[in-house]
C-alpha positions, 0 to 999 in steps of 0.5 A: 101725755102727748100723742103722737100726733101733737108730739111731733109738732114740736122739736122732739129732744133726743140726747145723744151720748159719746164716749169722749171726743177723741180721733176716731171714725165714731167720733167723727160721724157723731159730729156729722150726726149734729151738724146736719140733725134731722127736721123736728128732733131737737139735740141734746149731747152727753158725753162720759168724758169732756175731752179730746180734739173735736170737743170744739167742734160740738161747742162750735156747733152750740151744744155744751156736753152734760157730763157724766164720768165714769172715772175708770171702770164700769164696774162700780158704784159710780156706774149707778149714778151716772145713769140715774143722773142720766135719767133724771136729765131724760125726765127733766128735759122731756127727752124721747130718745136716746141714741149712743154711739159707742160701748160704753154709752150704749150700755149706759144709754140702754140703762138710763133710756129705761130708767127714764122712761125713754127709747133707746137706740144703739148704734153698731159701726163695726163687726163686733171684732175685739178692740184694744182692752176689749175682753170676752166680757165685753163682747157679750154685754154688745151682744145682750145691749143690741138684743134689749135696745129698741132699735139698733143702728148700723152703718153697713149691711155688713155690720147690719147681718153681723147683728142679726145672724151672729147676735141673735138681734131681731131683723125689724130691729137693726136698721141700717143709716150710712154714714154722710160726709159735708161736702161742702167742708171737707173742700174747705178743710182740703184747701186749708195749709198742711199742719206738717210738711209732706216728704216728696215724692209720690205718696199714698195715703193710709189713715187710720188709728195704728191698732191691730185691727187695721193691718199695718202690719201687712202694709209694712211687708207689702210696701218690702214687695214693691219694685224698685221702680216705685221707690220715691213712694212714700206711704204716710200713715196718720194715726196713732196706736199701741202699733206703733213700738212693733211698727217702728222696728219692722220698718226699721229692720226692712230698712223703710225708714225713708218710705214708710211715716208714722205721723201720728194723729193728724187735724188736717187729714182732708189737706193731706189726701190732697197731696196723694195720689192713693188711698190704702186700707188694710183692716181686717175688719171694718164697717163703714169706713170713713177714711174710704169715704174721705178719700174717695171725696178727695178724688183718690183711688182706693186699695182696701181688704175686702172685708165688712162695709168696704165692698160697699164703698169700693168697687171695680169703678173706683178701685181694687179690693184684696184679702186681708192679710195678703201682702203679695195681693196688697202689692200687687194691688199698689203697683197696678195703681202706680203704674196706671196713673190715668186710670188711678185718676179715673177712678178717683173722680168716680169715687167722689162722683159716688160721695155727692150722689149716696153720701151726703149729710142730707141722705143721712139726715134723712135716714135718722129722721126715720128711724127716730119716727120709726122707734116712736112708732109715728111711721114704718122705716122708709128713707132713700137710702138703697144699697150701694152698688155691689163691688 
């Protein structure tokens, strides 16, 4: 049996476990987490369904996903077996760790982590809101998860009190690591040709999936209060949802038909910030966002709601935060950005100042790291991650 001393001289296994490999802001940092994964920590990935578009992305980076399929509900025989087949992989391959990114893999995760004979670490990247197919069922098995995990991750102090004041989570138990962006890559992905055509005129820029929780609503109604001075507007929406049919006829009937876009899931997101002038998010809930971090690593001045992670990233210095649900504030919000091109570009290049100097993959890197030593017991939880600059 290793000490602690000589277990860190080596490469210590961690397995880190993802739903599947679809769009999402979660996905996305996953990827991150691998790119840059901390000095001493060897990766090992699982997946509970080899599919979606980033999948080429953990293979390009060398890892091949063990696989473990759930194949519909959880609740069923199956479920079993994947966890003792997750367990045997940790006992097999000397794994210490587990860290799972998302519902269903934080449930399993937590299971197999203790079959196996391993720590087990969940991550937390929202405000617990309900999701699309969520039920109360599920957001109480996220409560109990957090609860019984060695340690939980957040990546917001948002997300991180959500936890603690609303789930019952042992403070010393819920760390926070933000989110990291590569730099060096997104200017790479930005220069890249667009996929698609962009319509012309001025265009602002809302990424995110068309689920509820991201406020399209709000934004179509906000986009029928604009002035008429700001009609070559264009708002190009990438992302895809059960919005979409509700969406389509509201636009249609406030006739936005030329000003509003629903481009679905889009490859090439850093290239189209490129081509706007503004970034707007409308969630009613959210945690780190990475669609802010994206844009503001593009430059972009930010329109966002003022609810979880956002104040985190937007401030008076990079762009303007309203309620959520607000139309006339969101509005309002827009017009001043349009108006004032200077000060929009000003603040954007204070955005990205923000992202090199508190977001890189370095910083978060560093921050797995030590809670990988911490829930180990090697160190008490240090890192150079302090707080962003209140908004």
């Amino acid at each position: 049996m290793h000490t602690l001393t000589n277990m860190f001289s080596y490469d210590i296994p961690v397995l880190h476990l993802v739903n599947r490999f679809w769009i999402g802001g979660a996905e996305r940092q996953f990827v991150e987490r691998l790119r840059r994964h901390p000095a001493g920590f060897r990766a090992i990935v699982g997946c509970l369904e080899a599919s979606g578009p980033m999948l080429e992305q953990v293979r390009a980076l060398g890892y091949e996903p063990h696989v473990f399929p759930l194949n519909g509900s959880m609740a069923r025989p199956n479920t079993a077996v994947q966890i003792a087949r997750m367990a045997a992989l940790i006992r097999a391959e000397g794994i210490k760790i587990v860290h799972s990114t998302d519902f269903n893999t934080n449930l399993l995760g937590l299971a197999a982590a203790r079959a196996g004979g391993a720590k087990a670490i969940v991550s937390r990247v929202d405000l617990g809101h309900i999701r699309a197919g969520f039920t109360r069922w599920h957001r109480e098995a996220e409560k109990l998860c957090s609860r019984l995990a060695d340690l939980v991750v957040a990546n917001a102090e948002a997300v991180k009190e959500v936890c603690i004041r609303e789930e019952g989570c042992k403070p010393e138990k819920v760390l926070v690591v933000r989110n990291g962006l590569d730099l060096e890559r997104f200017d790479s992905l930005a220069a890249q040709p667009l996929q698609a055509p962009l319509p012309e005129g001025r265009i602002v820029a809302v990424i995110g999936n068309l689920w509820p929780v991201k406020g399209h609503r709000t934004l179509v109604e906000a986009v029928a209060l604009l002035p008429a001075e700001f009609g070559d507007v264009k708002f190009v929406c990438a992302g895809e949802g059960p919005e979409r049919e509700y969406l389509t006829k509201r636009i249609a009937e406030l006739g936005l038909t030329d000003r509003v876009m629903l481009v679905g899931h889009r490859l090439d997101v850093p290239a189209l910030l490129t081509h706007a002038q503004i970034a707007c998010l409308c969630s009613s809930a959210e945690g780190l966002s990475n669609a802010l971090m994206e844009a503001m690593a593009a430059r972009l001045p930010i329109v966002a709601t003022r609810v979880g992670g956002n104040p985190e990233l937007v401030g008076k210095d990079n762009g303007l935060l309203v309620p959520y649900g607000d139309a006339g504030a969101l509005a309002a919000a827009l017009s001043r950005l349009l108006s004032r091109p200077e000060e929009a570009r000003a603040m954007g290049v204070r955005g990205r100042k923000r992202v090199e100097e508190e977001l890189s993959l370095e910083r978060m890197a560093d921050g797995h790291g030590a809670l990988y030593r911490r829930v180990l017991g090697r160190a008490p939880y240090v890192t150079d991650q302090a707080a962003l600059r209140p908004a």
